[in-house]
Each structure stands twice: as structure tokens, then as C-alpha cells.
N, C-alpha and C positions, 0 to 999 in steps of 0.2 A: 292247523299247525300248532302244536306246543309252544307254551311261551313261559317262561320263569325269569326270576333273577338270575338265575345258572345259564341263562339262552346263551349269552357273549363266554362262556369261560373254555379256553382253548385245550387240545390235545398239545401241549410246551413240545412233549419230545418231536411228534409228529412235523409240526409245524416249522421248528427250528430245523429239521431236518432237510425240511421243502423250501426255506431260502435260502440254506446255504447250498444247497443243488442250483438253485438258483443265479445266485451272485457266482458260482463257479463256472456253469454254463453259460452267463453270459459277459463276464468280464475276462474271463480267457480264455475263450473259444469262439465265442460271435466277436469281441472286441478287441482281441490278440493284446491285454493289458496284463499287467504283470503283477498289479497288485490293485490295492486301494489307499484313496484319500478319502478322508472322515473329516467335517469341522465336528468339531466337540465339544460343546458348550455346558455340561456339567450338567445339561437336562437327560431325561429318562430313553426319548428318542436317538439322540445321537450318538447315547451310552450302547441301547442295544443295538443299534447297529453296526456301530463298532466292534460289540463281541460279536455278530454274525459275521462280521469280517474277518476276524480274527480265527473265528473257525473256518472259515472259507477257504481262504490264503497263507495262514501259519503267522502269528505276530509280528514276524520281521517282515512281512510284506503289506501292513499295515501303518499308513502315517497320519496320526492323528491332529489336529491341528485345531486351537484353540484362538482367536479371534475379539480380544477384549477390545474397548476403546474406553475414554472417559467416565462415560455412563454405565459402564457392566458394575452388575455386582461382582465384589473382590470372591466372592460363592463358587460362582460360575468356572473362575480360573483355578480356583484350588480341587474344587471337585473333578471337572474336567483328567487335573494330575492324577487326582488317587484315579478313576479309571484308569487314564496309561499304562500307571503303575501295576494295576490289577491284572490286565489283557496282557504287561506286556509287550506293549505295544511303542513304534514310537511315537516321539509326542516333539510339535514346537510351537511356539508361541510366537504369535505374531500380532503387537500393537498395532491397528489400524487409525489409532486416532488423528495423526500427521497427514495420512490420505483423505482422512473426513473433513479435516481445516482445512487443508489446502484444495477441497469442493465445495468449501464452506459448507458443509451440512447444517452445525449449530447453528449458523448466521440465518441463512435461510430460512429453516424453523421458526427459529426466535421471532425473526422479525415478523413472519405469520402471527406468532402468538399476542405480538406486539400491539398488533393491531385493533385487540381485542382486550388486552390488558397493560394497557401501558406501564401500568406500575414493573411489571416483570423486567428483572436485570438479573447480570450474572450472579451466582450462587443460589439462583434459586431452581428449583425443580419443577418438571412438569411429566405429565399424562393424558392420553384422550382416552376415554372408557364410552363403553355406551351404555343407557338405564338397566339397569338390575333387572329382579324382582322378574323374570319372562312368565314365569307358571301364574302369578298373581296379576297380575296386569298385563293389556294389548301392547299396541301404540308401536311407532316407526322406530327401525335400525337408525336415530339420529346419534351424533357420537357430541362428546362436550369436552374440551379440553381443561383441566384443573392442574392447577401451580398450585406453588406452595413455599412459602418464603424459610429461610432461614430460621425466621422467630417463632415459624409455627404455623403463621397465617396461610388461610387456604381459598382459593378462589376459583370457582368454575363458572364457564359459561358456555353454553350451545355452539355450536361450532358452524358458523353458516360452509355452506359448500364451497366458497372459494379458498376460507382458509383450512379448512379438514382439507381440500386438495395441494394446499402448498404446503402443507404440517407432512401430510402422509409422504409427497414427495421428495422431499429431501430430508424424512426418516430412513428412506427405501435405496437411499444412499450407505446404510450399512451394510444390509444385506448384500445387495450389487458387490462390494467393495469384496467382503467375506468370499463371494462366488467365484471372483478376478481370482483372488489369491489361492483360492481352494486349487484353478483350474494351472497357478501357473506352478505349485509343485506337482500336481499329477502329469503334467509336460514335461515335465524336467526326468521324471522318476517312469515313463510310461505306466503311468498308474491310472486306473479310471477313478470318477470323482461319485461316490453313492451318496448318495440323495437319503437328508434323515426325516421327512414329511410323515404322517400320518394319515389314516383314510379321514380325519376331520378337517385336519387343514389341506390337504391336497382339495378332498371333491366340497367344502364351503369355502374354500377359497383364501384360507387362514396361508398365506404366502406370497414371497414376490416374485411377478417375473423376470426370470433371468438375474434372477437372486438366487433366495434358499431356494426355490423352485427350480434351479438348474441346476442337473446332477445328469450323470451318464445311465444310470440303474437308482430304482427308485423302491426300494424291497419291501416297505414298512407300507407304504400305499395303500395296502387294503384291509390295515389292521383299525380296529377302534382302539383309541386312543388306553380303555382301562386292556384293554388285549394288548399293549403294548408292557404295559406293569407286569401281568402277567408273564410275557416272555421275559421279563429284566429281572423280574425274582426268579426266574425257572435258569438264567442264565449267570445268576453268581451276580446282577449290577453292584455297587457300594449302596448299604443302606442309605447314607445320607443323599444318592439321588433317588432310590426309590421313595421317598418321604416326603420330598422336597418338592413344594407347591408348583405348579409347572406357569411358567411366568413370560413374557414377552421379552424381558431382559434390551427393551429396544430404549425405554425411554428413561431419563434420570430420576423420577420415582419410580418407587415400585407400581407393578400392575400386574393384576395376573395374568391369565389367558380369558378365564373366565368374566373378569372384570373388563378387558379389552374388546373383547370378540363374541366370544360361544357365548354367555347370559345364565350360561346351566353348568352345575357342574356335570363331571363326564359321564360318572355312573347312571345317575337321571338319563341326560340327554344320549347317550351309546345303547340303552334298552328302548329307549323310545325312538328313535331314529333305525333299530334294526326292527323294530316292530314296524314304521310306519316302509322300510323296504319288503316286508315280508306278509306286505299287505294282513296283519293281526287286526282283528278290531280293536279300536278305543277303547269300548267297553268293558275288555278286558284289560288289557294294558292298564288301564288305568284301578283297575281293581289287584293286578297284583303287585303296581308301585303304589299304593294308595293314595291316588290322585283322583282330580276329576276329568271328565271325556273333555271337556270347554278345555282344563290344563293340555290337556294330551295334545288335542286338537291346534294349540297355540304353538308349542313348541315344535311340532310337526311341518306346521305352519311355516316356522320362522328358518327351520335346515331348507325348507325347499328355495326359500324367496333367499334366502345365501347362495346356494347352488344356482339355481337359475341367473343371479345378477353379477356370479365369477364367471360363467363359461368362457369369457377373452380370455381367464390366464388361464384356465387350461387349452385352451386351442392351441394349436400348430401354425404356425405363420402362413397365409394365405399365399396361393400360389394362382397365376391365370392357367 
């Protein structure tokens, strides 16, 4: 099999063609739904799939809905509008953060972080990243959590497993929150709720369940991630979200996606991940991204042991 930089680069027209045949077929005709609900975060994913909607079902039966709390960048909410505006489309906005307090999400958090940096009080910011550097060094998916004070000061440290699971869990209280509210105006409107995931975050697990992970139709799922840029420039998105670094938007520092989660950027990791499904050898691979087979072999390495250690959220609830 042929392999280039050019492997991942899509037919736009064809493509766009086959989800919105898609999201037609099955949001009103298997689903008898009348429109759609989009949360819209002013990222690239939720951009295009909102214009797949928009082409799908005609603007006016598309409601876009944007989801900030405390922590969002003020980016997110304004890019989000110029999309609407662009589509079209409608658009409302809905502050979650009164639903987050009164789950105490912050509290919860915090006091995980607490435990580990007492110094940490309000006004300061935090993130948990996992180590860099994947192509250059081995070593475990451990994750670290880093503050960072008002004055500048910056603190990380390793995150033993009890608090990366009380940090992650009552992060996962946004997402949830976001999913409630997506579902209760596509009830109101009989609208279906699509689903803005990725094939990187859906199959390593980059999502919550019963979160951003729940959605009625899930159209982007089997795109890589730079194939998603590609439909968003083929589809008109606003420059400033095609440009704009794709981010976690979950914690009050910045973080990216890359810095959170994946370890690689996309372009890297979307050629060597469609190599390592399309059984390419290394050897190659690695001679036309100009890497070594040891790199290839690492980061190949590190999609599977993601996938293999999400399959609970993608499973289906277990039945006798």
C-alpha cells in the first residue's frame, strides 16, 4: 500500500456529500427529529459539524448552543457567535456555572488539588497535562497536575491515582452538565442532539461518558482529526477557528489537547496512526515523516494502549 503525506487528504466535495446524506437519513427518517442541536464551543469540530447541519436541515432548523462557565476562555464564546452568525444559524447561550456551584465541581477539584498543594487558594489556576516529548522518550501515560499563582508562580507535581480520579471526576461534571442541557432543548424543539467527537477522541478515548460523548448521531467519528480542518476550510469555517490551537477549554489554565491528552501533534500522530491501521511498515513510515522506526514504534505503541484502556466508554451498557 502507498503511503505519503498526502495518504489522510480527503475528496471535501465527496465527503461532505456522504454526511449530510447521512445526518438526513438518519435524523429524519430513522429518528422522525426535526432538526438539530449543536453545543458549539468555537472549536473546529463543533464548527463543522454545525455547517454539516446546516446543510443537512436548512439554518433555521439548526440550534446552536454555546456552554461557557467560569473557566472558558472568553475565545470560545465569541468565536462560537461569529460561526452562528456565518451558518446562520440559531445560536443561545447558556452559562452553566450556577449548575457547576451548586455540584460543587470547583470545591471538589480543588480540594483534590489541595491535598497535594496546599498552598493553592482561589484565584489561582490549574491543569493536569501528561509528559511531553512521546517520539523522544518511553515512559507511562502518568498525568501531573500544575497551578499556577496569580504572581506567576508555578507548581506541579505527579498526580497519585486517587487524586487524578477525584481531579478528573468532578471535571467531568462539565461536560455531563453541557450533555443535560444540549438534551433538554433538543426535547423541547424535537430536535436530535449530534454528537461533535473525532475518530481521535471517540476510539483513544479523548471524552466523557454520557457527556460530550452522548449525542444521538455521531457524524465526524471516523474522521482524523487534521481531516476534520480539512472539511472546515472546504466548508467556509471562520478563519479564527481554523487557526486556533484546539484546546481542552475544561480547566482554568490554558491546556491544549496535545499538552492534556494525545503527546503528538495531529499531523505526526493522524499519518502514523493511519499507517499503523493500514498495517504500513515502520520502516517506511518513518522514512517518509523523517523519524526513526524506535519513534514510530512508540507512538504507535502509545494509540493502542489508549484504545485498549477506554473500551468502557465506548461500550454500551451491559445487559443479562
Amino acid at each position: 500500500m502507498d503511503f505519503s503525506k498526502d495518504s489522510l487528504k480527503l475528496n471535501c466535495e465527496n465527503e461532505n456529500s456522504r454526511i449530510v446524506s447521512f445526518l438526513k437519513e438518519q435524523v429524519n427518517f430513522n429518528f422522525k427529529r426535526a432538526g438539530a442541536v449543536v453545543g458549539i464551543s468555537g472549536g473546529i469540530d463543533s464548527s463543522v459539524v454545525a455547517a454539516l447541519c446546516a446543510s443537512a436541515f436548512g439554518p433555521e432548523k439548526v440550534l446552536g448552543i454555546s456552554m461557557p462557565e467560569k473557566e472558558s476562555s472568553p475565545d470560545s464564546s465569541s468565536l462560537a457567535s461569529q460561526l452562528a452568525k456565518k451558518l446562520g444559524i440559531n445560536h443561545q447561550i447558556e452559562n452553566i456555572t450556577p449548575i457547576l456551584e451548586g455540584a460543587q465541581t470547583y470545591k471538589r477539584r480543588d480540594d483534590a488539588i489541595r491535598e497535594l498543594i496546599p498552598q493553592y487558594s482561589d484565584g489561582w489556576k490549574c491543569k493536569i497535562v501528561l509528559p511531553q516529548n512521546l517520539l523522544e522518550k518511553g515512559g507511562m501515560n502518568f498525568f501531573s497536575v500544575v497551578v499556577e499563582s496569580s504572581k506567576g508562580e508555578s507548581i506541579s507535581k505527579r498526580l497519585p491515582p486517587k487524586n487524578y480520579l477525584k481531579i478528573v471526576a468532578a471535571s467531568n461534571f462539565k461536560q455531563r452538565t453541557r450533555m443535560m442541557t444540549l438534551y433538554y432543548y433538543a426535547e423541547q424543539l424535537n430536535y436530535a442532539v449530534i454528537g461533535t467527537g473525532n475518530k481521535n477522541e471517540h476510539e483513544q478515548g479523548f471524552f466523557v461518558k454520557y457527556g460530550d460523548g452522548g449525542a444521538d448521531v455521531k457524524p465526524i467519528a471516523h474522521l482524523y482529526k487534521t481531516q476534520v480542518f480539512q472539511l472546515g476550510r472546504y466548508l467556509g469555517v471562520p478563519e479564527g477557528i481554523l487557526t486556533r490551537t484546539p484546546t481542552t477549554d475544561t480547566y482554568s489554565a490554558e491546556v491544549t489537547q496535545e499538552e492534556f491528552f494525545f503527546r503528538l501533534n495531529f499531523q505526526t500522530m493522524d499519518l502514523i496512526w493511519y499507517a499503523m491501521e493500514n498495517r504500513i511498515p515502520q520502516e517506511k513510515v518513518a522514512a517518509v515523516l523523517g523519524l526513526s522506526s524506535d519513534q514510530i514504534e512508540r507512538a504507535q505503541r502509545d494509540i493502542s494502549q489508549k484504545y485498549r484502556n477506554t473500551e468502557y466508554l465506548r461500550a454500551i451498557p451491559a445487559e443479562v
